[in-house]
C-alpha positions in Angstrom: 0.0 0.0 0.0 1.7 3.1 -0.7 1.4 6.5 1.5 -1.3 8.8 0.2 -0.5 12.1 -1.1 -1.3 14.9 0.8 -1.7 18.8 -0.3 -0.4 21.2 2.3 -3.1 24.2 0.9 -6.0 22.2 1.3 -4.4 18.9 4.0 -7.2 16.8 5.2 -6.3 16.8 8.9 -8.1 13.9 9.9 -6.9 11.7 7.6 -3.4 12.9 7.9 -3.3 12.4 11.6 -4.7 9.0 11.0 -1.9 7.8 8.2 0.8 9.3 10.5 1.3 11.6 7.7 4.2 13.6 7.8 5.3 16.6 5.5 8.1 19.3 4.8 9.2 22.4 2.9 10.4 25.4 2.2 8.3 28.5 1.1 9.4 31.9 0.5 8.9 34.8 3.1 7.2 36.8 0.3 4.0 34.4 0.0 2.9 35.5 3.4 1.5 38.7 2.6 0.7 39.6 6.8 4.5 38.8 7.8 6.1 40.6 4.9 3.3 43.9 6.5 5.1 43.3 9.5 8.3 43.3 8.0 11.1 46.1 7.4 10.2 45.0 3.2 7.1 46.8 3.3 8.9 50.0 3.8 11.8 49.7 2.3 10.5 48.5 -1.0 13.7 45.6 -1.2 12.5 42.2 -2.2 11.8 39.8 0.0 14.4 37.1 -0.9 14.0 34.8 2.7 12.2 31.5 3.0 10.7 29.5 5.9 11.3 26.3 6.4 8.2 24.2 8.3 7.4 20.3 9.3 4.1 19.0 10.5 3.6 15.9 11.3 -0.2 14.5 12.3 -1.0 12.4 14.9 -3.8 10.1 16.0 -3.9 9.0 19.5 -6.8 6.7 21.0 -8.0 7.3 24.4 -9.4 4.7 27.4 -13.1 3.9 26.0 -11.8 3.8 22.0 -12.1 7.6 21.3 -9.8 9.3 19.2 -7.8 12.5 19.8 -6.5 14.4 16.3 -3.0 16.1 16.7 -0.8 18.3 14.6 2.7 18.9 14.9 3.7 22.2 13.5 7.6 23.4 13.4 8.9 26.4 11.3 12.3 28.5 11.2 13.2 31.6 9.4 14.5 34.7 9.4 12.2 38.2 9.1 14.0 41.2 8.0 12.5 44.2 10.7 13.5 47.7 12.2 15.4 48.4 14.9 13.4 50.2 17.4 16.6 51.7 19.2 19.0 52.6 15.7 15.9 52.6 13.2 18.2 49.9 11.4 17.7 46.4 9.4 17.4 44.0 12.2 17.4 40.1 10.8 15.0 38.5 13.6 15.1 34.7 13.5 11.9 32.9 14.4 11.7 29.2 15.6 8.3 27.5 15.9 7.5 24.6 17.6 3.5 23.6 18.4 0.9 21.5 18.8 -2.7 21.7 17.8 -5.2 19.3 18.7 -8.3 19.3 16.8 -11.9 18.5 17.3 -15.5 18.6 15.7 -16.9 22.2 15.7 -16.2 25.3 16.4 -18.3 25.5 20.0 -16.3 22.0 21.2 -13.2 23.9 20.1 -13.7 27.2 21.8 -15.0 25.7 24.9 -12.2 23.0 24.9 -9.8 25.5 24.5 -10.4 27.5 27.5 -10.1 24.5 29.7 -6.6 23.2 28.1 -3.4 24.5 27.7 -3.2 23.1 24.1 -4.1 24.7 21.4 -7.5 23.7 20.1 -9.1 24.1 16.5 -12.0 22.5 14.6 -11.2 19.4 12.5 -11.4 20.3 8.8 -10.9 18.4 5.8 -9.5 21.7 3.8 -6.8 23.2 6.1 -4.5 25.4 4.7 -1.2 24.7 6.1 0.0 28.3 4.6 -2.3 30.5 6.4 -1.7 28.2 10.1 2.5 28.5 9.3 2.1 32.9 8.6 -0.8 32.7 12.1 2.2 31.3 13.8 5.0 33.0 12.7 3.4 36.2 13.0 2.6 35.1 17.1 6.6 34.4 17.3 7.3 38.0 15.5 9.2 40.6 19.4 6.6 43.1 19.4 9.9 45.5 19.7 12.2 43.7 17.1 16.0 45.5 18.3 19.8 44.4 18.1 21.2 43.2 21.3 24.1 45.7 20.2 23.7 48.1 18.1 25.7 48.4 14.8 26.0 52.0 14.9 25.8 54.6 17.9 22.8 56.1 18.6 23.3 60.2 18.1 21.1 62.7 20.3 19.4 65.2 18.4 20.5 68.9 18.7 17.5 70.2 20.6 18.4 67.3 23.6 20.4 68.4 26.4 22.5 65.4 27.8 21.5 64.7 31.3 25.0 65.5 33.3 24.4 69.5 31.9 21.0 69.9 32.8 20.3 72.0 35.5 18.9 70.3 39.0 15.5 71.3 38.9 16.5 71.7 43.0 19.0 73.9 42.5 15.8 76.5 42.1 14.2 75.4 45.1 17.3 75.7 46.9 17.0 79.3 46.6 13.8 79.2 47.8 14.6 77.5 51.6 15.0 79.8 54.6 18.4 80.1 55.9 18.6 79.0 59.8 21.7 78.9 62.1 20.9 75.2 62.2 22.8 74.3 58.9 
């Protein structure tokens, strides 16, 4: 018997889980329109010229009484170009995913599930597109402050800031201010 084909844009999660089913790839940065928005591309107009790699793997497990549990196993790893929020530069932030999604009938059994479990939860579907759960993920893993850890370039003050150590105490006024007593 030979292992059924599966499409990542439209996977059959069920059926995948059932098989064992297991799939990998490589898809470039620029096909997720929502990441690239997030992205230092959008401004700078460069192309986009990263990919992301990803693995899923499904997973059927059977519980005490017979039932069936559906799992995914979703990994992915890239690199995002973004800005600095310290220099205003390029930053290249790398994002690793590693998750787990276990899937059951209906949306009400998922969102009611999902509040009680740590897991993630979603609704079983026989057209899932693997693209759009990857970007949902990758876009959860983007710093909501992307920066260096060092800098490339010193960051300059502008003219009209006055560095700390040469502004004036603003106690220096009130000093002026203070009754003089024989007690000091």
């Amino acid at each position: 018997m030979t292992a059924r084909e599966f499409d990542p844009c439209r996977l059959d999660v069920a059926a995948f889980a059932k098989e064992a089913g297991e799939l990998h790839g490589r898809w470039p940065l620029q096909q997720f329109d929502r990441v690239v928005d997030a992205s230092a591309a959008r401004d700078s107009g460069a192309p986009v010229t990263e990919e992301l790699a990803w693995r899923v793997r499904g997973e059927r497990r059977t519980l005490q009484g017979g039932e069936h549990q559906t799992w995914l196993h979703l990994s992915a790893l890239g690199e995002v170009p973004m800005q600095c929020q310290r220099c205003l530069r390029p930053v290249v932030v790398e994002v690793q995913v590693e998750r787990s999604f276990l899937f059951v009938h209906g949306e009400d059994a998922a969102a009611q599930l999902d509040n009680d479990i740590e897991e993630d939860v979603l609704p079983i579907t026989r057209a899932l597109d693997l693209r759009e759960l990857v970007e949902d993920e990758v876009l959860l893993a983007l710093p909501i402050v992307p920066r260096h850890e060092v800098c490339p370039t010193p960051l300059v003050a502008s003219a009209s800031e006055t560095p700390l150590d040469d502004a004036p105490s603003p106690f220096a006024a009130l000093a002026v201010l203070k009754p003089k007593t024989g007690l000091n």
